[in-house]
VEXPA-224025 format. One record per residue (C-alpha): x, y, z. Coordinates in Angstrom, 3 decimals. Example, Ala and Ser with C-alpha at 12.3 -4.5 7.8 and 13.67 -1.06 7.14 Angstrom:
# residues 2
{node {12.300, -4.500, 7.800}};
{node {13.670, -1.060, 7.140}};
***
This chain:
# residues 301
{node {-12.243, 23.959, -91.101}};
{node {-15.988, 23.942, -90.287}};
{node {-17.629, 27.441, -90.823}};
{node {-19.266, 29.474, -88.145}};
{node {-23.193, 29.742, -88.720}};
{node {-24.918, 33.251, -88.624}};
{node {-28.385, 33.872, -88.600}};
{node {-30.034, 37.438, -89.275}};
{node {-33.597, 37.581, -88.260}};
{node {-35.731, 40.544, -88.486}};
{node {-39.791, 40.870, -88.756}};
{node {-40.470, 40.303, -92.693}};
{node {-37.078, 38.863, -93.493}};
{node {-37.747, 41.249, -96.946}};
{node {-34.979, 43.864, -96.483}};
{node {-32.639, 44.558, -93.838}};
{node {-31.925, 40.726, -92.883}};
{node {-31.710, 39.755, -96.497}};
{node {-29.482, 42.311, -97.365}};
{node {-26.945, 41.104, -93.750}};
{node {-27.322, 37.940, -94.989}};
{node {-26.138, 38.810, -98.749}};
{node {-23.461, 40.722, -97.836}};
{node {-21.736, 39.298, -94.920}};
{node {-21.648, 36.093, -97.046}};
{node {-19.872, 37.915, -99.669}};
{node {-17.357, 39.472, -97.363}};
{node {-16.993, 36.548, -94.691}};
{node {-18.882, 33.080, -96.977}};
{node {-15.508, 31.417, -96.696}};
{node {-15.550, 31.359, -93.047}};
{node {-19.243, 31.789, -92.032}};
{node {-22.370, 30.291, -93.496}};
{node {-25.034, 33.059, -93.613}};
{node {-28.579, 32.366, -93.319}};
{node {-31.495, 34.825, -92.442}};
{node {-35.278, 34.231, -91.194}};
{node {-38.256, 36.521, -90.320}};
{node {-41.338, 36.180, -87.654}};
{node {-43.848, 37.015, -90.308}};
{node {-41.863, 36.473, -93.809}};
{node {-43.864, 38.165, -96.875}};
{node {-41.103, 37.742, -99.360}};
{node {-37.842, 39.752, -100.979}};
{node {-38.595, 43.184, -101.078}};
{node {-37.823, 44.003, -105.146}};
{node {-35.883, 46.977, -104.409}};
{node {-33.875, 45.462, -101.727}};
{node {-32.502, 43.415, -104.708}};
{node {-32.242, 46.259, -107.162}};
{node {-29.759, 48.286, -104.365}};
{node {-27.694, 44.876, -103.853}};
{node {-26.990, 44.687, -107.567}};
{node {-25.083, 48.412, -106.688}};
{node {-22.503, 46.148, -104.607}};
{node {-22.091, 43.256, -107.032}};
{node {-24.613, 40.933, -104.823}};
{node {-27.317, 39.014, -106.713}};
{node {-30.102, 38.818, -103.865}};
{node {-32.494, 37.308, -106.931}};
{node {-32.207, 33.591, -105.625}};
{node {-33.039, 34.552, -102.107}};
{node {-36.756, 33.992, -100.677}};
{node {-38.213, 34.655, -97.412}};
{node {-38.192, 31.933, -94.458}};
{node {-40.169, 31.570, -91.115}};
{node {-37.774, 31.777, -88.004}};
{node {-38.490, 27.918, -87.090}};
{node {-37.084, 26.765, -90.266}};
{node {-33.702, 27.111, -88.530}};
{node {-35.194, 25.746, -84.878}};
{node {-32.646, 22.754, -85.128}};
{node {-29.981, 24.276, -86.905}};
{node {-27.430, 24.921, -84.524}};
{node {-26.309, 28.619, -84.899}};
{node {-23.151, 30.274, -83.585}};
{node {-24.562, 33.798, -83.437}};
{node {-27.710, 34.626, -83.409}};
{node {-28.382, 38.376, -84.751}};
{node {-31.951, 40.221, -84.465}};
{node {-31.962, 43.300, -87.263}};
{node {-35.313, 45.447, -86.273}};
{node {-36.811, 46.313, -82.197}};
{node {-40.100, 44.684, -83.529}};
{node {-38.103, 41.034, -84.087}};
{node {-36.263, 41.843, -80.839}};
{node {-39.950, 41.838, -79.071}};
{node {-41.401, 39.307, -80.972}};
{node {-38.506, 37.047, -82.201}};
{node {-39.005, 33.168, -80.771}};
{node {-35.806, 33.006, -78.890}};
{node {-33.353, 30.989, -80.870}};
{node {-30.458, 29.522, -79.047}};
{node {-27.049, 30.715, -80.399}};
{node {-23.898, 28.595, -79.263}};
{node {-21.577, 31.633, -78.803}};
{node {-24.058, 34.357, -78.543}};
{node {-27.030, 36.381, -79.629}};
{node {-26.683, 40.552, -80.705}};
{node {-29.011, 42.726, -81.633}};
{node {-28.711, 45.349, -83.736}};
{node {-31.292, 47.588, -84.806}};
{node {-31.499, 49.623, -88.104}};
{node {-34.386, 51.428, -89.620}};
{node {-36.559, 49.410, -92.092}};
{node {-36.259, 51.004, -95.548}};
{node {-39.308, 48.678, -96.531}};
{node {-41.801, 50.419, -94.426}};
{node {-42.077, 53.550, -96.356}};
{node {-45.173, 54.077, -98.345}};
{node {-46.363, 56.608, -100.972}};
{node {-45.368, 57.153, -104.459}};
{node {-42.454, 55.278, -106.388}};
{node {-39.571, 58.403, -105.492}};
{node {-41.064, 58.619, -101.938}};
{node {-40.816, 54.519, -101.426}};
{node {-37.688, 54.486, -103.620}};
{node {-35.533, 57.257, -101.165}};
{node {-35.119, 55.204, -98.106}};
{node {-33.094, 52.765, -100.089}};
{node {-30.941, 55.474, -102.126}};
{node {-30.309, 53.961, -105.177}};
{node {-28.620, 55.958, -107.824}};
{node {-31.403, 57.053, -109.054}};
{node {-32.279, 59.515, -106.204}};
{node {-29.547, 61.582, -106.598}};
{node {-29.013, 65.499, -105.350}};
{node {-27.517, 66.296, -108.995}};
{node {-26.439, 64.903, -111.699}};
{node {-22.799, 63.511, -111.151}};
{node {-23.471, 63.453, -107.622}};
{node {-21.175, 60.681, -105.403}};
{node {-23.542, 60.510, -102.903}};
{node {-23.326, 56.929, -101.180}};
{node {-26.744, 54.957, -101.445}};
{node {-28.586, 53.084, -98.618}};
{node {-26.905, 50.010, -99.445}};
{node {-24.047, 51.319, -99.331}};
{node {-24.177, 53.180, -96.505}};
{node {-26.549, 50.359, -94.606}};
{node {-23.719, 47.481, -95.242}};
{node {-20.347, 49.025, -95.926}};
{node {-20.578, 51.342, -92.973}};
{node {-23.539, 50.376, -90.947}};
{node {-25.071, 47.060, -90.461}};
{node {-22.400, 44.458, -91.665}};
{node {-19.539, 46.059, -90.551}};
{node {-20.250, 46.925, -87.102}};
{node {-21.848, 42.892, -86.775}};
{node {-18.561, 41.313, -88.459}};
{node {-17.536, 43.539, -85.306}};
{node {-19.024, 41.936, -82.773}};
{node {-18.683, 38.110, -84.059}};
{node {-15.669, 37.662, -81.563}};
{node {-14.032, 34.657, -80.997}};
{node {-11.328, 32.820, -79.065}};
{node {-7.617, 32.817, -80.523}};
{node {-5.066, 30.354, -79.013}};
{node {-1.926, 31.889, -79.455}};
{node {1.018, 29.804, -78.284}};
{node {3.925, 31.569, -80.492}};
{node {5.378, 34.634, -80.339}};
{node {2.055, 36.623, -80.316}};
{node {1.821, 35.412, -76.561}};
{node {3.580, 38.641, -76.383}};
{node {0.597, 41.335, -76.043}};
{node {2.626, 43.852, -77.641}};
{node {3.194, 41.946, -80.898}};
{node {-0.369, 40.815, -80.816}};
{node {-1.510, 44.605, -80.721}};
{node {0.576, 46.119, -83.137}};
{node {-0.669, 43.398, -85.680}};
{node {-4.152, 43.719, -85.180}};
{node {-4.290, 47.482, -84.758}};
{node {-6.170, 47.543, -81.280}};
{node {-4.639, 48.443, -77.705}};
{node {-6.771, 46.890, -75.616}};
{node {-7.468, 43.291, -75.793}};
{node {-9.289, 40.669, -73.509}};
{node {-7.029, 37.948, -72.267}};
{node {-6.921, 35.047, -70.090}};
{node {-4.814, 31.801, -69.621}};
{node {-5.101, 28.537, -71.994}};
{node {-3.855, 25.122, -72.195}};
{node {-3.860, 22.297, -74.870}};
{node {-3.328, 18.550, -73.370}};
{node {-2.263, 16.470, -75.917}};
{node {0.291, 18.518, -77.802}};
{node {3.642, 19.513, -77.260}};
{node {4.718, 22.824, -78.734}};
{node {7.233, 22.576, -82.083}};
{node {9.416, 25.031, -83.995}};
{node {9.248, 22.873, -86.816}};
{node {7.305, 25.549, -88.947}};
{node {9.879, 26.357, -91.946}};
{node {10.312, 30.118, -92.022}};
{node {11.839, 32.739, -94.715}};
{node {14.727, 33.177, -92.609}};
{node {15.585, 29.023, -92.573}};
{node {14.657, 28.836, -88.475}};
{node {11.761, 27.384, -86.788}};
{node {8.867, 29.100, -86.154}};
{node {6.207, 27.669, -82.962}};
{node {3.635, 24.897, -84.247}};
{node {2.063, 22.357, -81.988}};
{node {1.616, 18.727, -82.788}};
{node {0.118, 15.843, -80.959}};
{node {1.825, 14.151, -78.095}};
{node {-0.809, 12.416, -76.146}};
{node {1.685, 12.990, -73.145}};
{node {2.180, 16.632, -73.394}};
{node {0.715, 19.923, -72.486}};
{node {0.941, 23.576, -74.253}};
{node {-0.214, 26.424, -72.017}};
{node {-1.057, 30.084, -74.273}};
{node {-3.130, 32.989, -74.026}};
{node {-6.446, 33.303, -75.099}};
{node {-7.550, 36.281, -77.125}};
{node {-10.638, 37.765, -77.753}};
{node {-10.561, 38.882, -81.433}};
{node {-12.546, 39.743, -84.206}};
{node {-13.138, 38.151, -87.328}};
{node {-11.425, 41.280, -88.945}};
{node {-8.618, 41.659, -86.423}};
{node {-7.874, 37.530, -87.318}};
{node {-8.146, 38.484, -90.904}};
{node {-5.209, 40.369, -90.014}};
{node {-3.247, 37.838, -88.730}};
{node {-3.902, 35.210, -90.968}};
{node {-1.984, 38.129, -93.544}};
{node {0.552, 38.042, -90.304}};
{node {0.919, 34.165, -90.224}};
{node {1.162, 33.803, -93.995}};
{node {-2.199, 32.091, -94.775}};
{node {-2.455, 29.544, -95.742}};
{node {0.584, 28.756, -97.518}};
{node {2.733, 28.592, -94.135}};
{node {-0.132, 28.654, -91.331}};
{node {-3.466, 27.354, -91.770}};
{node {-6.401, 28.098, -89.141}};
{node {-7.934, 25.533, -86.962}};
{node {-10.814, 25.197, -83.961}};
{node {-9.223, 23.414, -81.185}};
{node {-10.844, 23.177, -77.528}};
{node {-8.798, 24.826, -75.118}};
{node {-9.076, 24.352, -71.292}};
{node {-8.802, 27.258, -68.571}};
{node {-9.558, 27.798, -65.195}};
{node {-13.529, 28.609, -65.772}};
{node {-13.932, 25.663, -68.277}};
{node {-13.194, 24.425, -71.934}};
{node {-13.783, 27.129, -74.621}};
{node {-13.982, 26.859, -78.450}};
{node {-10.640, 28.912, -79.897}};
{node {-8.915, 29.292, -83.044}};
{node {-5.539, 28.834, -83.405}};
{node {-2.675, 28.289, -86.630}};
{node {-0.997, 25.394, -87.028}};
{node {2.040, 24.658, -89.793}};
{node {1.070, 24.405, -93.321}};
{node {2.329, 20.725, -94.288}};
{node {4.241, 22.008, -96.738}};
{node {6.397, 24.138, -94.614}};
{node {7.434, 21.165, -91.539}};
{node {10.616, 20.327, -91.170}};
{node {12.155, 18.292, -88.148}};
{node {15.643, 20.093, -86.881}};
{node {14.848, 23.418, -86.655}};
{node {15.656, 25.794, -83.922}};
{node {13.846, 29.273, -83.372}};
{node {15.592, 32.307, -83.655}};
{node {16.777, 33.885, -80.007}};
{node {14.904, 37.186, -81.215}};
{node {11.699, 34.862, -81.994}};
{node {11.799, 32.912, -79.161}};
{node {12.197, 35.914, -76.657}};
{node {8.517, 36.922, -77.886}};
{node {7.516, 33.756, -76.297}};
{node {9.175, 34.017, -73.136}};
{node {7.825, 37.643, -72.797}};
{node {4.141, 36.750, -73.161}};
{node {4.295, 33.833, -71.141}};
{node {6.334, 35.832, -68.531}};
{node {3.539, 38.653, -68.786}};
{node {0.648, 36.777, -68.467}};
{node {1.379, 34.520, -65.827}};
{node {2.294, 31.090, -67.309}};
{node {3.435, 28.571, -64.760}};
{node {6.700, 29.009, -63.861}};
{node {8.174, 25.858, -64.880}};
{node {7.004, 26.028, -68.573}};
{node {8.764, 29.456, -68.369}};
{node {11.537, 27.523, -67.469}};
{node {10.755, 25.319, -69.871}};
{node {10.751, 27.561, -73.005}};
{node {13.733, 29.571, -71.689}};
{node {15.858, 26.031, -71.675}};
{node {15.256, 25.818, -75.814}};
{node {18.338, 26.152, -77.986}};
{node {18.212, 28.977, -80.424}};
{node {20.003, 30.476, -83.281}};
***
């Protein structure tokens, strides 16, 4: 599956956008590909990479690179770290969309090595010995910068299964209120050839040039479909894919699961329990009647 591309700009690309980029490739690199850029680069700030070493991330390797060397790389988000590279950034086109978000810059401190050393927190600033307290890395990327961006990289999920059923979909994910909207797929037919535990069939789609699947599209984030992937079994009985889904305002870029070869077997019929889920969430969100119909008329267990 092709990766998502993120780029963090800020003014010097020394600290805070080096730091983003280190660490959201260590949480996320296996399904983004993390770059970061600066208006006026002047090179790795030394103690950004001394504070990254507290979180296991070698920043060593890393130098600092002018915005336009990215100018025809096409990015998926586009994510501005300081107000000055908000103001001053060359607007660079994002194909899903462009956040800002704005932290202080523990670079621009000056005076004496504990006075320029305290904005990043490093262990050894420390209120006494013993002392737990978090350090600005810490507290910058675990609970600041990178989580609350991983936040906002939302995407599209094509669900076509049982977690057309809102309900199901929100208990698994942890979150009550979810954007949704109507979704089809020409060119596949939906399956339940998907092996599960239980020896029924589980929803999968495969192509059938003459065929339609209608779903709901979700608007999820990259944590919330780290959840379901645990959900779905990834990847030894769903794997994730980017399909192009049509709906009434256009074609949109989604994610969806589709069965693990492994786990396909022809002959299978869904459970009644299973299958209900389906019925529900088309039912709820307004699926055309006659593929209602259609997915009520399936022969379950």
């Amino acid at each position: 599956m092709e990766k998502l591309r993120v780029l963090f700009v800020c003014t010097h690309n020394s600290a805070r956008s080096q730091m983003a980029e280190g660490l959201l490739r260590a949480m996320v690199g296996d399904r983004y590909e993390v770059y970061s850029a600066g208006t006026e680069p002047r090179g790795v700030h030394p103690l950004a990479v001394r504070v990254m070493q507290e979180l296991g991330i070698d920043l060593s390797g890393h130098h600092s690179k002018h915005v336009d060397t990215y100018r025809d790389v096409p990015m998926d988000y586009v994510v501005t770290v300081c107000d000055s590279a908000r103001e001053h950034c060359p607007y660079v086109p994002a194909r899903r969309r462009n956040l800002h978000q704005s932290f202080p810059d523990p670079s621009a401190v000056e005076g004496d090595e504990p006075t320029v050393w305290k904005p990043f927190g490093t262990s050894a600033i420390r209120s006494a010995p013993g002392s737990r307290k978090r350090s600005y890395a810490r507290r910058f990327c675990k609970h600041g910068f990178a989580m609350k961006t991983t936040r906002r990289l939302m995407t599209w999920y094509f669900a076509y299964g049982s977690n057309m059923d809102s309900d199901r979909l929100k208990k698994r994910i942890g979150r009550n209120r979810v954007e949704a909207k109507i979704g089809w797929l020409k060119g596949y037919a939906l399956t339940f050839d998907k092996l599960a535990d239980n020896g029924s069939g589980y929803a999968n789609i495969q192509l059938v040039e003459t065929q339609t699947v209608y779903g709901v599209l979700y608007k999820l984030t990259e944590e919330e479909l780290q959840k379901l992937d645990r959900c779905e079994g990834v990847p030894n009985h769903y794997v994730r894919r980017y399909i192009e889904v049509e709906t009434e305002q256009g074609r949109v870029q989604a994610e969806c699961y589709m069965a693990s070869e492994g786990k396909i077997q022809k002959g299978l019929k869904p459970r009644r329990d299973y299958l209900g889920h389906l019925i529900k969430g088309a039912q709820e969100h307004g699926l055309p009647p006659a593929y209602v119909a259609k997915l009520r008329s399936i022969e379950s267990l």
